[in-house]
mmCIF file of the N, C-alpha and C atoms, coordinates in Angstrom:
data_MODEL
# 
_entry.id   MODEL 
# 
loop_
_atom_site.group_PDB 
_atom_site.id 
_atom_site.type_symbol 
_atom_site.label_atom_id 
_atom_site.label_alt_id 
_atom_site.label_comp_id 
_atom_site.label_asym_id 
_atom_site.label_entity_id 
_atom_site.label_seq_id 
_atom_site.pdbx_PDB_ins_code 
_atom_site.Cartn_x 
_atom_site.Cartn_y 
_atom_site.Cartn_z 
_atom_site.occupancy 
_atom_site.B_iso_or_equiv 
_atom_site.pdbx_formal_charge 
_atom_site.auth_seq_id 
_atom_site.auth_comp_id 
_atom_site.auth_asym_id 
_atom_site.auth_atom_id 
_atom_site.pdbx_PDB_model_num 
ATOM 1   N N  . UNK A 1 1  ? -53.153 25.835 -38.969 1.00 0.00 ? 1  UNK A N  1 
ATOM 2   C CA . UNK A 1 1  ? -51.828 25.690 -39.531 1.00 0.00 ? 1  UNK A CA 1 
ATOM 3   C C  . UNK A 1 1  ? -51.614 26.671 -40.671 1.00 0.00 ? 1  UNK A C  1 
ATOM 4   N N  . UNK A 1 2  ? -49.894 27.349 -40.705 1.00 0.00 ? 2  UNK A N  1 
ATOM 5   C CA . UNK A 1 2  ? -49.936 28.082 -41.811 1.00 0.00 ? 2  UNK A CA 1 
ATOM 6   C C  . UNK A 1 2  ? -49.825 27.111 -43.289 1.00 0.00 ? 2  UNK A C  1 
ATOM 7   N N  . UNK A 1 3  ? -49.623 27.680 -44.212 1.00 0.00 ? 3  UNK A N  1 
ATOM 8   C CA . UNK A 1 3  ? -49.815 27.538 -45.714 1.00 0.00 ? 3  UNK A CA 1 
ATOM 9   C C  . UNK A 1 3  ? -48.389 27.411 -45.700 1.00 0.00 ? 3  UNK A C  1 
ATOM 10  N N  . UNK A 1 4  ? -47.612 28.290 -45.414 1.00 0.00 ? 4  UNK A N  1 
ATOM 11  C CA . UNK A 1 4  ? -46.492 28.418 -46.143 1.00 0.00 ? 4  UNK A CA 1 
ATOM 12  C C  . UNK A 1 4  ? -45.565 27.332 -45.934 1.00 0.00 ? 4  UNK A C  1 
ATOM 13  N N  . UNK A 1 5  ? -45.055 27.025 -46.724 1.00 0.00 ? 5  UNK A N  1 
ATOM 14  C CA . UNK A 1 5  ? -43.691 26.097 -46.908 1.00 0.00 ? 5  UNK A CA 1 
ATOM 15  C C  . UNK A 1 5  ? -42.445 26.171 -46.975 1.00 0.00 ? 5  UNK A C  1 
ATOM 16  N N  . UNK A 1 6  ? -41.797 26.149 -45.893 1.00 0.00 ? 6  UNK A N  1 
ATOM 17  C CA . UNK A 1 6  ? -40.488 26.721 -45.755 1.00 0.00 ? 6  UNK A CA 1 
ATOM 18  C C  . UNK A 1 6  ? -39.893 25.487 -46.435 1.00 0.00 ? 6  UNK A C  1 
ATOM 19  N N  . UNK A 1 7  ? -38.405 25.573 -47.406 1.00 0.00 ? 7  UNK A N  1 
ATOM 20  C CA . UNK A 1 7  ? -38.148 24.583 -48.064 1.00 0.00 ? 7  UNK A CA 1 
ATOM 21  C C  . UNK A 1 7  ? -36.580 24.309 -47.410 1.00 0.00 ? 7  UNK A C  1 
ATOM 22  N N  . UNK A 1 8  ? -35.855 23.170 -47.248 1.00 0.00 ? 8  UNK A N  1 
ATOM 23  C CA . UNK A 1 8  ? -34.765 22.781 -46.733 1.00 0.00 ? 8  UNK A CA 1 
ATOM 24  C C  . UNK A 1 8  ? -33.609 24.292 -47.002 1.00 0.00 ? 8  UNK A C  1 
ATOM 25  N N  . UNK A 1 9  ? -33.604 24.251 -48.193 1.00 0.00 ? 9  UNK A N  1 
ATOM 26  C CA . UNK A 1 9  ? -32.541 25.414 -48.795 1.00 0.00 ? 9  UNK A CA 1 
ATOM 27  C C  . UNK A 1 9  ? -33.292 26.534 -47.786 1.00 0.00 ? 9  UNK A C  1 
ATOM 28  N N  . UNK A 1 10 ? -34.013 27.137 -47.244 1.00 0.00 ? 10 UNK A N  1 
ATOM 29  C CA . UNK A 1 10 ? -34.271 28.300 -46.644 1.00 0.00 ? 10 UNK A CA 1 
ATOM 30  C C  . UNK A 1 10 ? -34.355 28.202 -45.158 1.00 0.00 ? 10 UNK A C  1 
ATOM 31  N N  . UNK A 1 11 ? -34.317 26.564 -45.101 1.00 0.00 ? 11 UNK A N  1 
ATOM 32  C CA . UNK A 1 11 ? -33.770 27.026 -43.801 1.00 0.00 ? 11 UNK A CA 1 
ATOM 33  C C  . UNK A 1 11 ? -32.518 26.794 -43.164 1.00 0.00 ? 11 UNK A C  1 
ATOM 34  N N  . UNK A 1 12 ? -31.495 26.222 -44.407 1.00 0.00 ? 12 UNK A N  1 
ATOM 35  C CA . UNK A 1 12 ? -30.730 26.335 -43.662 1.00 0.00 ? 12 UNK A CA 1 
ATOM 36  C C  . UNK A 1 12 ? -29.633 27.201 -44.033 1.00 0.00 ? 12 UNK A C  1 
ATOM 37  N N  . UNK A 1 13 ? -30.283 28.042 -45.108 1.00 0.00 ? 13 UNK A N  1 
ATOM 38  C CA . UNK A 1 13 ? -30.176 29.535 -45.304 1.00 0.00 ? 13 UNK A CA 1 
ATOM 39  C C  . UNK A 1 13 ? -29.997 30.514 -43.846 1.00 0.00 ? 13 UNK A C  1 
ATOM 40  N N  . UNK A 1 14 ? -31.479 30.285 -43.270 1.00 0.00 ? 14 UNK A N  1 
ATOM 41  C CA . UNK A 1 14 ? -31.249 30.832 -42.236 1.00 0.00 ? 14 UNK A CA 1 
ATOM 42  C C  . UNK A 1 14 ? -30.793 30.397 -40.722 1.00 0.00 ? 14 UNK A C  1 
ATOM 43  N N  . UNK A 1 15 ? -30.488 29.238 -40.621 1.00 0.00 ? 15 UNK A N  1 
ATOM 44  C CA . UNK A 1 15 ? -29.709 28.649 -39.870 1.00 0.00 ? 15 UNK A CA 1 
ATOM 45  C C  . UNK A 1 15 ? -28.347 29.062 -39.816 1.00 0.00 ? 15 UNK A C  1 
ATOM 46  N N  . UNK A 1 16 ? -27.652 29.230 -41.040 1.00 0.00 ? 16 UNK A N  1 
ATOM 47  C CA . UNK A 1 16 ? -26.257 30.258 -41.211 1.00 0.00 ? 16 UNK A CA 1 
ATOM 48  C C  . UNK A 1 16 ? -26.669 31.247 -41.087 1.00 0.00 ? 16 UNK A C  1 
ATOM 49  N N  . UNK A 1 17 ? -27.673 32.318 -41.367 1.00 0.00 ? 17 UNK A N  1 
ATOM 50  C CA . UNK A 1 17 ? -27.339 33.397 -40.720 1.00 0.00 ? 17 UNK A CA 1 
ATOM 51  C C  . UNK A 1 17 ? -27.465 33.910 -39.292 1.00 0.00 ? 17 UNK A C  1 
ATOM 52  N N  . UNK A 1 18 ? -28.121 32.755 -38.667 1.00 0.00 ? 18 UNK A N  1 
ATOM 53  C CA . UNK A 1 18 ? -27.816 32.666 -37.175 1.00 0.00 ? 18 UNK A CA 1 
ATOM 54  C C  . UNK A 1 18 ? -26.337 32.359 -37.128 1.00 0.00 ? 18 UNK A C  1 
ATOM 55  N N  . UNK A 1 19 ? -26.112 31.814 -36.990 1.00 0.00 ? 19 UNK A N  1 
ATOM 56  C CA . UNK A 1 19 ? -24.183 31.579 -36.842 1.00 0.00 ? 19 UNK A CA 1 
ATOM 57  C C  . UNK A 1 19 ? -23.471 32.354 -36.768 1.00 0.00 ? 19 UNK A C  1 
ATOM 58  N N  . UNK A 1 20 ? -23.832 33.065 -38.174 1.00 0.00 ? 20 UNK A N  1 
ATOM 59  C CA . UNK A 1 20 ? -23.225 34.618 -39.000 1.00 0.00 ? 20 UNK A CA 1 
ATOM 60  C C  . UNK A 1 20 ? -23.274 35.875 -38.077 1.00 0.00 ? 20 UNK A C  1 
ATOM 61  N N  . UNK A 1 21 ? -24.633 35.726 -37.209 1.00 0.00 ? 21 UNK A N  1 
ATOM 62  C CA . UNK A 1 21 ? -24.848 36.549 -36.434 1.00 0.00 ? 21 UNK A CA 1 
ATOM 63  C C  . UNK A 1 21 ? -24.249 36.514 -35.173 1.00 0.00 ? 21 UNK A C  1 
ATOM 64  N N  . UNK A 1 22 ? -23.885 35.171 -34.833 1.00 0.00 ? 22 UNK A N  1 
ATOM 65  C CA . UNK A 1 22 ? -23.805 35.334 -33.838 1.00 0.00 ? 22 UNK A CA 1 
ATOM 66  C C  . UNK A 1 22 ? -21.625 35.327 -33.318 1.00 0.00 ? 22 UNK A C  1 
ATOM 67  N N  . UNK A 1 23 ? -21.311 35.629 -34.654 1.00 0.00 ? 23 UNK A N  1 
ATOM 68  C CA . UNK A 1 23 ? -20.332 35.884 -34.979 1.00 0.00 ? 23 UNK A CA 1 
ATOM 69  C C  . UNK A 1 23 ? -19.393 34.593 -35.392 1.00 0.00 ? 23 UNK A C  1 
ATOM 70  N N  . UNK A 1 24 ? -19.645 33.750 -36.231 1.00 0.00 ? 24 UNK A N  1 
ATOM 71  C CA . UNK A 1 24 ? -18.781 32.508 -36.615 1.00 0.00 ? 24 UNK A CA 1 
ATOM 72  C C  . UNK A 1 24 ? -19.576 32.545 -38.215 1.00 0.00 ? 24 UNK A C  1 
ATOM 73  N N  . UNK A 1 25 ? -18.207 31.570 -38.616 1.00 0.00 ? 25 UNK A N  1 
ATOM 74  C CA . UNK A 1 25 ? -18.359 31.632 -40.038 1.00 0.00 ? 25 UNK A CA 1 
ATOM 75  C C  . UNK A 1 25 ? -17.990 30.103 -40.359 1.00 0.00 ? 25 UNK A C  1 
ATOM 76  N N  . UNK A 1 26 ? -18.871 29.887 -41.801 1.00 0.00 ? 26 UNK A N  1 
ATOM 77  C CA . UNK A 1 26 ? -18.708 28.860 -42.164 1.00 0.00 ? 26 UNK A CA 1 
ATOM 78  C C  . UNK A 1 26 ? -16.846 28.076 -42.538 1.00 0.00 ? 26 UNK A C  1 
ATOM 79  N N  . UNK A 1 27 ? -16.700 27.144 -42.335 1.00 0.00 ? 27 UNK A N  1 
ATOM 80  C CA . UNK A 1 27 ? -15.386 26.358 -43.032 1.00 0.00 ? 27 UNK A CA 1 
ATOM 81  C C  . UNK A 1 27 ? -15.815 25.052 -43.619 1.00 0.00 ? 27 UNK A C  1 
ATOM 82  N N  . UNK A 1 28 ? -15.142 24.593 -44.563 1.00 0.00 ? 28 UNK A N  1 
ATOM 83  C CA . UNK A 1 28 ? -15.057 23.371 -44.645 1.00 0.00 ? 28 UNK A CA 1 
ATOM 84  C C  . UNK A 1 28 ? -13.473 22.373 -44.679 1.00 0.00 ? 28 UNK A C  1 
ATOM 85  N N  . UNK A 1 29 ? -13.668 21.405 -44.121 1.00 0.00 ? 29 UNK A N  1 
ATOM 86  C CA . UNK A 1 29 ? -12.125 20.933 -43.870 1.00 0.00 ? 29 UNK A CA 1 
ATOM 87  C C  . UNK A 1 29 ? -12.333 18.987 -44.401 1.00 0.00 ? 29 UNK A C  1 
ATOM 88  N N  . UNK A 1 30 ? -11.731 19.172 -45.253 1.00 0.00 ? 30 UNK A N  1 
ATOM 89  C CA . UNK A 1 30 ? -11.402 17.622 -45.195 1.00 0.00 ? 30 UNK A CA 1 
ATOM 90  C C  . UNK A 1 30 ? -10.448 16.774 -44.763 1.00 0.00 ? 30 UNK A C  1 
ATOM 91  N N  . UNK A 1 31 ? -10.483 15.610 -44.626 1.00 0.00 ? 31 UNK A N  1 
ATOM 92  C CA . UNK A 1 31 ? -10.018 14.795 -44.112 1.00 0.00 ? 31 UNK A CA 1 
ATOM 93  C C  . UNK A 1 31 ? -9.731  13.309 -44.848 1.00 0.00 ? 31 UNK A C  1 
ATOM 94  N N  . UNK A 1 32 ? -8.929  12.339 -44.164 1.00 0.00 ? 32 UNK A N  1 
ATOM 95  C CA . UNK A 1 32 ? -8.500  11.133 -45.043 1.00 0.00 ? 32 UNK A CA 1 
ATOM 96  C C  . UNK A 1 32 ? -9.610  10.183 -44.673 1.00 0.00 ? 32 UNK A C  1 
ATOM 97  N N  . UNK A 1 33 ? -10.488 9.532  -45.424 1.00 0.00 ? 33 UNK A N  1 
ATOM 98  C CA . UNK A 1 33 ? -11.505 8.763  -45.006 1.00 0.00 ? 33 UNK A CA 1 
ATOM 99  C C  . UNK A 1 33 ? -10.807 7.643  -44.758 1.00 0.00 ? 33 UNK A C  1 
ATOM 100 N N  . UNK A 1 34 ? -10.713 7.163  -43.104 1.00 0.00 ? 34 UNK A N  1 
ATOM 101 C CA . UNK A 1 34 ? -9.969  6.067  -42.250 1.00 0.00 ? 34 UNK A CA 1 
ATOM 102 C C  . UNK A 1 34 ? -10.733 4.567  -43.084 1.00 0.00 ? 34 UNK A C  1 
ATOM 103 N N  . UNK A 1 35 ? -12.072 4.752  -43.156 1.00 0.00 ? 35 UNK A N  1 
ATOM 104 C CA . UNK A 1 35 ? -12.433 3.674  -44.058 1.00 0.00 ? 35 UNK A CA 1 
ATOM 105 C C  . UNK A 1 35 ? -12.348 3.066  -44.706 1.00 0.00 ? 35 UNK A C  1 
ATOM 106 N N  . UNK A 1 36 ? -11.392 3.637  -45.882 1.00 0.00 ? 36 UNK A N  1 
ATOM 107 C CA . UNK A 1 36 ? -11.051 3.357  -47.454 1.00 0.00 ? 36 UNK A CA 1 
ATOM 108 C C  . UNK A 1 36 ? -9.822  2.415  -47.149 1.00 0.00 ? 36 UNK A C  1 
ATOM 109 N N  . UNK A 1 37 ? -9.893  1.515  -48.099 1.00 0.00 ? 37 UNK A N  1 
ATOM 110 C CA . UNK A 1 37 ? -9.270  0.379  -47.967 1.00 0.00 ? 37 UNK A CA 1 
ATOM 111 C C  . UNK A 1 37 ? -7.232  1.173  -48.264 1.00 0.00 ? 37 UNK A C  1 
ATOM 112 N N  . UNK A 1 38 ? -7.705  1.562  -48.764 1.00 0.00 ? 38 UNK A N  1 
ATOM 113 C CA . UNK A 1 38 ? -6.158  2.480  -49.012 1.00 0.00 ? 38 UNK A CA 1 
ATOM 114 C C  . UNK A 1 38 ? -5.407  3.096  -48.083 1.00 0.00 ? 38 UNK A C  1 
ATOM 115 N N  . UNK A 1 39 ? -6.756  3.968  -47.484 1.00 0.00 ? 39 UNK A N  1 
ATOM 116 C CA . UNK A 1 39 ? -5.570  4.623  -45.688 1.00 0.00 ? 39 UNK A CA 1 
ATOM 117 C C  . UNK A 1 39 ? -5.535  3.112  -45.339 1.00 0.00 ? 39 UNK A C  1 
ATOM 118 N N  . UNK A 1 40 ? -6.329  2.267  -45.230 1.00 0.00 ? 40 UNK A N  1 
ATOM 119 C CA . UNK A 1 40 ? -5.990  1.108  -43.989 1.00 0.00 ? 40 UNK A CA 1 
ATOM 120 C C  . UNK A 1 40 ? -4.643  0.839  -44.442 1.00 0.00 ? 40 UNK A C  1 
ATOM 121 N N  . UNK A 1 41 ? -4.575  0.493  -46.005 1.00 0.00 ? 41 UNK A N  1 
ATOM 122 C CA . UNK A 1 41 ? -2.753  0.065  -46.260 1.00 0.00 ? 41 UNK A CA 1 
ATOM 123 C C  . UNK A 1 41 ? -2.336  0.643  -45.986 1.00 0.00 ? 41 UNK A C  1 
ATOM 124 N N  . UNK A 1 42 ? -2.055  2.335  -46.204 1.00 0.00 ? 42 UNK A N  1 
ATOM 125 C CA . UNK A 1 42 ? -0.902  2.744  -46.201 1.00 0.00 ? 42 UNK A CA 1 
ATOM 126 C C  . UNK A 1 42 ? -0.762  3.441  -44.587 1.00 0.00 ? 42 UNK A C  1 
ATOM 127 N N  . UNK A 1 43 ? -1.615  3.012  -43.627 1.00 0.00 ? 43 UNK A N  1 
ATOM 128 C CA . UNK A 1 43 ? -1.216  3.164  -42.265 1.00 0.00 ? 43 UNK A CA 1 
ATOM 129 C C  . UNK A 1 43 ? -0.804  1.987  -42.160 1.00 0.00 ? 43 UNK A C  1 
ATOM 130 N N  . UNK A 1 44 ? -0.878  1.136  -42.347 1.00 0.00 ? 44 UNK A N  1 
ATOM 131 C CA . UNK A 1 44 ? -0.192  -0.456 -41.543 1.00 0.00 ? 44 UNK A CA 1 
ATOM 132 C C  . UNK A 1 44 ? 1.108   -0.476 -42.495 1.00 0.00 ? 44 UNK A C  1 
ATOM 133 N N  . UNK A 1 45 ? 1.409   0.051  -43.370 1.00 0.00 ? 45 UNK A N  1 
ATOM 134 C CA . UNK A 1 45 ? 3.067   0.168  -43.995 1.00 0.00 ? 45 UNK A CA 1 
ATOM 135 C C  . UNK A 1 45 ? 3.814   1.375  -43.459 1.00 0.00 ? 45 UNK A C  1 
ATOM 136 N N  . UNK A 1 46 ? 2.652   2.438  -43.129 1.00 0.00 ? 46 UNK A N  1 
ATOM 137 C CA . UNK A 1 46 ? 3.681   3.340  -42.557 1.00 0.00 ? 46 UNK A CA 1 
ATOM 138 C C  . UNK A 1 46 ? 3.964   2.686  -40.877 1.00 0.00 ? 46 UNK A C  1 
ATOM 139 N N  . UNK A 1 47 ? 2.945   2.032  -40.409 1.00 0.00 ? 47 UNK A N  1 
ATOM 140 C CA . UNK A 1 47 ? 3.071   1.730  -39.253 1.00 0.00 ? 47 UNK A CA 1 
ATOM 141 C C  . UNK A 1 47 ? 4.219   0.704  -39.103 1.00 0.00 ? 47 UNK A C  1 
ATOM 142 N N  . UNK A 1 48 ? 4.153   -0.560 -39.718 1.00 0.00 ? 48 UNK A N  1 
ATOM 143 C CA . UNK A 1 48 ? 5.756   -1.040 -40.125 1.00 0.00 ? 48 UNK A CA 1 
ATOM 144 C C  . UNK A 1 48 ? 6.783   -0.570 -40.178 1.00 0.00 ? 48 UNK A C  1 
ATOM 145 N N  . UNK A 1 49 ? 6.737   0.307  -40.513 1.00 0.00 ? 49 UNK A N  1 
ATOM 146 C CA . UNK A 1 49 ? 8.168   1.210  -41.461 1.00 0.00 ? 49 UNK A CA 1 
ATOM 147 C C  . UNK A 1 49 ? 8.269   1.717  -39.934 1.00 0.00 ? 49 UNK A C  1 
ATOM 148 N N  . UNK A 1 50 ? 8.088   2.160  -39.016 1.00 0.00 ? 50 UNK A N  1 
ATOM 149 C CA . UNK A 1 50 ? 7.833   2.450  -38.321 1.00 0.00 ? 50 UNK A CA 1 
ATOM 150 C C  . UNK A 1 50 ? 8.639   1.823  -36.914 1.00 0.00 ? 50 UNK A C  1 
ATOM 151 N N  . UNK A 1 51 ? 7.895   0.519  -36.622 1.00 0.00 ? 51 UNK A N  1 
ATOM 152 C CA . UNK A 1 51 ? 8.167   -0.208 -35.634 1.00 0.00 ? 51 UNK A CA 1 
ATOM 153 C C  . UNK A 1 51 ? 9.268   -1.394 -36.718 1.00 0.00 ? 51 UNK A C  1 
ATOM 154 N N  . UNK A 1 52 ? 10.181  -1.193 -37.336 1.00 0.00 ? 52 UNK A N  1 
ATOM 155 C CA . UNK A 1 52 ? 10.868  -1.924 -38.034 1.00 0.00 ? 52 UNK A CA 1 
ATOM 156 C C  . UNK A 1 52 ? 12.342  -0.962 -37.677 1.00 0.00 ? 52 UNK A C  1 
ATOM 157 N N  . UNK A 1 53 ? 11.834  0.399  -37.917 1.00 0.00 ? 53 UNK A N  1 
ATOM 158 C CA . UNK A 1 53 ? 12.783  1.544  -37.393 1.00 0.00 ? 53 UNK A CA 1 
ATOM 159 C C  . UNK A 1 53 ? 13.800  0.843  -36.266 1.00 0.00 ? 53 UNK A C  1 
ATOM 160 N N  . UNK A 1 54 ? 15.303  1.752  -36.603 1.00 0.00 ? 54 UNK A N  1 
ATOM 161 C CA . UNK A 1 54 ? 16.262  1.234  -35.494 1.00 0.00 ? 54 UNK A CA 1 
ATOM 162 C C  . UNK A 1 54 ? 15.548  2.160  -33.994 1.00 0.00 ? 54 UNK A C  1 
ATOM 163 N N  . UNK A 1 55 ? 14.845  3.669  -34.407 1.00 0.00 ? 55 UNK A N  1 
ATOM 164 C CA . UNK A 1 55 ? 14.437  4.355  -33.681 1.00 0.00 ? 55 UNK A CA 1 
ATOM 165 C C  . UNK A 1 55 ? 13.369  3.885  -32.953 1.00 0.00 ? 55 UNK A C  1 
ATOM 166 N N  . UNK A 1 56 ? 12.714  3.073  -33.271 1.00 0.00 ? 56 UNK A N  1 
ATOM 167 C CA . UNK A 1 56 ? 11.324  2.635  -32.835 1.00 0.00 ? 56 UNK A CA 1 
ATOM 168 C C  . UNK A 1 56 ? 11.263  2.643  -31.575 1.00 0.00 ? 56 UNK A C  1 
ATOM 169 N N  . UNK A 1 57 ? 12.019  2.672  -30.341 1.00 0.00 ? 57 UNK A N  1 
ATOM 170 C CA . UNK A 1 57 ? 12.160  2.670  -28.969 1.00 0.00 ? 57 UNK A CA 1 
ATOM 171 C C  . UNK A 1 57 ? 11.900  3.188  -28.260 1.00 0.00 ? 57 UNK A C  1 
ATOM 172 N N  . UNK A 1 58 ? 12.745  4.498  -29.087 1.00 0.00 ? 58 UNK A N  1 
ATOM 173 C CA . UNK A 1 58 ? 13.118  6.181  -28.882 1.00 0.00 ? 58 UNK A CA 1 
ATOM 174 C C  . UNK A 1 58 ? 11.630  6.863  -29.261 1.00 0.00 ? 58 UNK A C  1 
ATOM 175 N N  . UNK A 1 59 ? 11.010  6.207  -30.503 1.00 0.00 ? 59 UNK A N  1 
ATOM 176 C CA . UNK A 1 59 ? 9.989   7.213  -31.049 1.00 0.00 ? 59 UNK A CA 1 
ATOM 177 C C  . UNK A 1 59 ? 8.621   6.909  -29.781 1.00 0.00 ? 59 UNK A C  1 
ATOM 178 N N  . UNK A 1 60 ? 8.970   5.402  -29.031 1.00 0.00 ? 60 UNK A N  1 
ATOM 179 C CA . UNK A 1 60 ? 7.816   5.051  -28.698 1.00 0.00 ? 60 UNK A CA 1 
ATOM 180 C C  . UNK A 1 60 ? 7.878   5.893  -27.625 1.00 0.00 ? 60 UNK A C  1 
ATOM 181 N N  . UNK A 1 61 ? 8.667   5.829  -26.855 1.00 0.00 ? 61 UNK A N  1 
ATOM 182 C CA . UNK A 1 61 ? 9.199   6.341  -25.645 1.00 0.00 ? 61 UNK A CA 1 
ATOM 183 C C  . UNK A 1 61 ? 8.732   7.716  -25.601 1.00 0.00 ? 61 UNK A C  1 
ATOM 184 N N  . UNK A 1 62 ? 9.166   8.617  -26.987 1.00 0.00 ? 62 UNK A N  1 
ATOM 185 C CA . UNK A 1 62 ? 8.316   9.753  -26.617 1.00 0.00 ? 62 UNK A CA 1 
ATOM 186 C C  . UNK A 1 62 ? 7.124   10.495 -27.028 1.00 0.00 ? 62 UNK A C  1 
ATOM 187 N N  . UNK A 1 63 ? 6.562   9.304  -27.674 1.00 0.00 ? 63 UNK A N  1 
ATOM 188 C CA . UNK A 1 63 ? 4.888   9.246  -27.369 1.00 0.00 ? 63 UNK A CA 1 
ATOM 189 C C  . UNK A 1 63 ? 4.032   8.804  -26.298 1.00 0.00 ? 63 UNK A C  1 
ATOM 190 N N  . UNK A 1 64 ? 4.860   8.048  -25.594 1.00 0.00 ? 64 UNK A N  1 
ATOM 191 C CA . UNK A 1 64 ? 4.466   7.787  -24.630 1.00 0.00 ? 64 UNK A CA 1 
ATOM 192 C C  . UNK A 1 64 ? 4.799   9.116  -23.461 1.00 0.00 ? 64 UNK A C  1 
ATOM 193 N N  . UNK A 1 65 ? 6.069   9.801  -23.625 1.00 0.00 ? 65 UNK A N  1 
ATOM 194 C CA . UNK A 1 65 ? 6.186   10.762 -22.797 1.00 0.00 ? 65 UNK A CA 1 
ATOM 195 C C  . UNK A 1 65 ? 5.059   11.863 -23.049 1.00 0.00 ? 65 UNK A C  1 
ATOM 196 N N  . UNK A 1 66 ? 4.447   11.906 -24.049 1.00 0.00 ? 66 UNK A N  1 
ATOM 197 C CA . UNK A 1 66 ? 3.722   13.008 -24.688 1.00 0.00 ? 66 UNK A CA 1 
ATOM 198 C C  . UNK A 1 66 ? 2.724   12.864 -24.316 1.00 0.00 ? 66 UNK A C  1 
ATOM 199 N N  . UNK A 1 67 ? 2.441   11.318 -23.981 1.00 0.00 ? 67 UNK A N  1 
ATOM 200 C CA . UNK A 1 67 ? 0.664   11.251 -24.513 1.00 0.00 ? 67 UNK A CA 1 
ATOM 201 C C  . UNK A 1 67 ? 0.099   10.863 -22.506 1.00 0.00 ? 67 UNK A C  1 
ATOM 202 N N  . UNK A 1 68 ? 1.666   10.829 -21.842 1.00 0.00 ? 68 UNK A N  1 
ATOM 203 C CA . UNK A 1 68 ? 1.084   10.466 -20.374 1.00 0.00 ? 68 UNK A CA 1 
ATOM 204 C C  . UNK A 1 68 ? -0.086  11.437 -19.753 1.00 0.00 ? 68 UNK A C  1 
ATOM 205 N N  . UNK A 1 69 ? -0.898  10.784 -18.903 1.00 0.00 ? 69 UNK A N  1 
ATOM 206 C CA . UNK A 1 69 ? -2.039  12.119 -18.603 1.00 0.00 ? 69 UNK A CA 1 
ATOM 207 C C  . UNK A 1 69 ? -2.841  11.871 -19.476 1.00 0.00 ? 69 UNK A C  1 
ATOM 208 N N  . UNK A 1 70 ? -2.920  12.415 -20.773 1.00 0.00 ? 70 UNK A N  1 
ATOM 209 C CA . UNK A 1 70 ? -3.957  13.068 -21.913 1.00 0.00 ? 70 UNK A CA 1 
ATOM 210 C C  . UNK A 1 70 ? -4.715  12.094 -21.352 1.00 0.00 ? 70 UNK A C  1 
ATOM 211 N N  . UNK A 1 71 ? -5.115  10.688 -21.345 1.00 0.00 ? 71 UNK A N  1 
ATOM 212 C CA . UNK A 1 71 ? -6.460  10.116 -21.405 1.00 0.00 ? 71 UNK A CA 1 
ATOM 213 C C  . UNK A 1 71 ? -7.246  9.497  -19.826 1.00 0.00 ? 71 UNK A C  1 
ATOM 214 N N  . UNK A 1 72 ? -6.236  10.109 -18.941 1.00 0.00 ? 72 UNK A N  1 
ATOM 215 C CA . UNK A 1 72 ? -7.060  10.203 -17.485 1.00 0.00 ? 72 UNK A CA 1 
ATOM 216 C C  . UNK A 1 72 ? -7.969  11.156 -17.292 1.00 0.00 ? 72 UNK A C  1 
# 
């Protein structure tokens, strides 16, 4: 066995520069953590606000036109 000790930081040092090489680049993107007790409220009030709508019919109707297919 070798000696040497490759340490987390070096490798994934070089783990990006595989990537790098192989032509992609790092991003980072955040997002709303669905978890947090806060999105849960303020999706079930927007979701209200929503299906309370005079539109609510109309809006469903064309999500439903939108979303036919996608999950077959």
């Amino acid at each position: 066995m070798s000696g040497t000790v490759v340490t987390s930081k070096e490798k994934v040092r070089a783990h990006r520069a595989r990537l790098r090489a192989q032509g992609l680049r790092p991003i980072q993107i955040w997002v709303p953590d669905v978890r947090a007790r806060s999105f849960v409220a303020a999706a079930r009030k927007q979701s209200k606000a929503v299906a309370a709508s005079r539109y609510a019919k109309k809006d469903q109707a064309f999500i439903d036109a939108i979303s036919d297919g996608i999950l077959e």
